[in-house]
N, C-alpha and C positions, 0 to 999 in steps of 0.2 A: 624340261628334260635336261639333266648335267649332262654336261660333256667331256663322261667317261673314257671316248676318241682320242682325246687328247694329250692323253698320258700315256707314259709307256705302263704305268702300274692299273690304272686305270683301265684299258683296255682288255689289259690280263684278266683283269679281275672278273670284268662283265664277262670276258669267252667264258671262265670258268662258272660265273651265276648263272649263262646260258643253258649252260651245259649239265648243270646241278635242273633247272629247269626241265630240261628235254626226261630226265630221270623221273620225277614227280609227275609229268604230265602228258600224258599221251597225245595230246596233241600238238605239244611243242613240236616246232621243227629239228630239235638239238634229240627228238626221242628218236627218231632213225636217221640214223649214218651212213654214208658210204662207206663200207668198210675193203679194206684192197689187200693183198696179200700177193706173195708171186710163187705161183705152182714150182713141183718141183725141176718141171721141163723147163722152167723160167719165163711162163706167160704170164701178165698180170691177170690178175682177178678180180672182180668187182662186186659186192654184193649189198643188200641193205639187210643191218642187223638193227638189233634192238638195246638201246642204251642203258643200262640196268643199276650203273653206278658210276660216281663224278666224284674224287677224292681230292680237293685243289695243293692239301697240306702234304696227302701223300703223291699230289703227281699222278696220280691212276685211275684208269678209268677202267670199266669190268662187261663183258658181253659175255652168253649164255649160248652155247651150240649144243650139237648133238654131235656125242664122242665120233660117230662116226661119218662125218658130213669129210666130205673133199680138202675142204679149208684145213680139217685139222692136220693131213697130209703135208698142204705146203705149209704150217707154222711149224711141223717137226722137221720139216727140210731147212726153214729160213725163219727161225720166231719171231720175226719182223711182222709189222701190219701200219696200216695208215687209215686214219679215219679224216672224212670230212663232212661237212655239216655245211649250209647256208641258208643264215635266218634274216630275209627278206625285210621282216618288220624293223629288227636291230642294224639293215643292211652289213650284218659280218661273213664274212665267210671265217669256217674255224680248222686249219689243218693241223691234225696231232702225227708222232709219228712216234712208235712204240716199241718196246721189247715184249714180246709176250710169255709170258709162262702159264702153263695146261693145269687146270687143277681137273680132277675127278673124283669118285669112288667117294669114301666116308669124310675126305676132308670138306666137302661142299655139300654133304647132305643133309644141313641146316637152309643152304640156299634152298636146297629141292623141296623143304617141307615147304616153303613160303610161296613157292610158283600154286597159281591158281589152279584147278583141275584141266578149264582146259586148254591154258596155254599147257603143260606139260604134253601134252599130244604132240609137241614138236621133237619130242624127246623119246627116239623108241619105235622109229619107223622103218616095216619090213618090206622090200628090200633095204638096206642102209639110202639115206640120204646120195645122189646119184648114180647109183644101179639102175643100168638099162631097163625097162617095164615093158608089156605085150600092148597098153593102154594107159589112159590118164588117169586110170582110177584105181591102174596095178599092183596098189599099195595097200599096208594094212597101219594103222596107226596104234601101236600100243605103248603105253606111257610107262620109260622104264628109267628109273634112276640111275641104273647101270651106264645105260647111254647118255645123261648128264655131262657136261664139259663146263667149266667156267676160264675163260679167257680175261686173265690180271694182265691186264697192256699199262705197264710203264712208262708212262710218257717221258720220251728224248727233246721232242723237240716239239715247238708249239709255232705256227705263220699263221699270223691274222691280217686282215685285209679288210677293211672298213671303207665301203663305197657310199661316205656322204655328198656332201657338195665337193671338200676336196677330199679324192683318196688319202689314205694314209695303211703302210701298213708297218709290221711289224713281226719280229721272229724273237722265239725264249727260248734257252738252252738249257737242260737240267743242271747239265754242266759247269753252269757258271751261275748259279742260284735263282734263274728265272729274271735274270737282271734285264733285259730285253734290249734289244736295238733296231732304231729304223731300217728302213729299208726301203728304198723308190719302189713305189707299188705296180 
């Protein structure tokens, strides 16, 4: 095994194969995220989405909601989001922190032809995504493009934390071209 750890480029690189990983494979642990936002009351939020695309050249990484889920309330309040990831085997933990921008409607429905029949079921649920229900089963699931949402999260800032024998971690800034610098873990 190289000791990718070691470096500040190094380390970059493997969060970003992780995370190219978690996209191609379901069972990666980089495939669901913690993903955090803050309501517009200002509570945080916490939820686990589903990883659907890892850009390392563009910096962005891409989730898939449904236009009408709560979430998309607070990113049009604060377009900010934070995602995190910790892959056990790799011992990394991966924290991003992002600007997000909403796509919907015709511009993403090339993504939509490509979602499988029945994940699209997550897409088009009546009542909307948290509306109160009489029961657990008060819903109806119909798969509708319209309700499609694709979340482009541009990555600001990237903290890695690598718990081998000794910590090391690490923080990138878009800022400043992903040039990295330690940081006491």
């Amino acid at each position: 095994m190289s000791d990718w750890f070691a470096t500040l480029q190094g380390l970059h690189a493997q969060a970003w194969d992780l995370l190219g990983k978690g996209v191609r494979d379901a069972s990666h642990p980089c495939r669901l995220p913690t993903v955090a936002t803050v309501s517009p009351d200002g509570w945080p939020e916490a939820r686990t989405m589903v990883l659907r695309s890892a850009d390392p050249a563009a910096g962005v990484v891409m989730l898939h909601t449904d236009l009408y889920s709560t979430k998309l309330a607070s990113l049009q309040s604060n377009p900010r989001i934070a995602l995190h990831v910790w892959d056990a085997e790799a011992a990394l933990q991966i924290r991003l922190q992002a600007e997000v921008t909403i796509a919907s409607g015709a511009s993403v429905r090339d993504l939509w032809d490509k979602i499988p029949d029945h994940a699209r079921e997550s897409y088009g649920v009546t009542p909307p995504p948290g509306v109160p229900i009489l029961d657990a089963l008060g819903y109806v699931k119909a798969p509708d493009p319209a309700t499609f949402a694709v979340l482009l999260c541009e990555v600001m800032r990237i903290d890695l934390v690598h718990l081998g024998e000794k910590h090391r971690r690490a923080a990138y800034v878009r800022s400043d071209d992903w040039a990295g610098q330690w940081l006491s873990p």
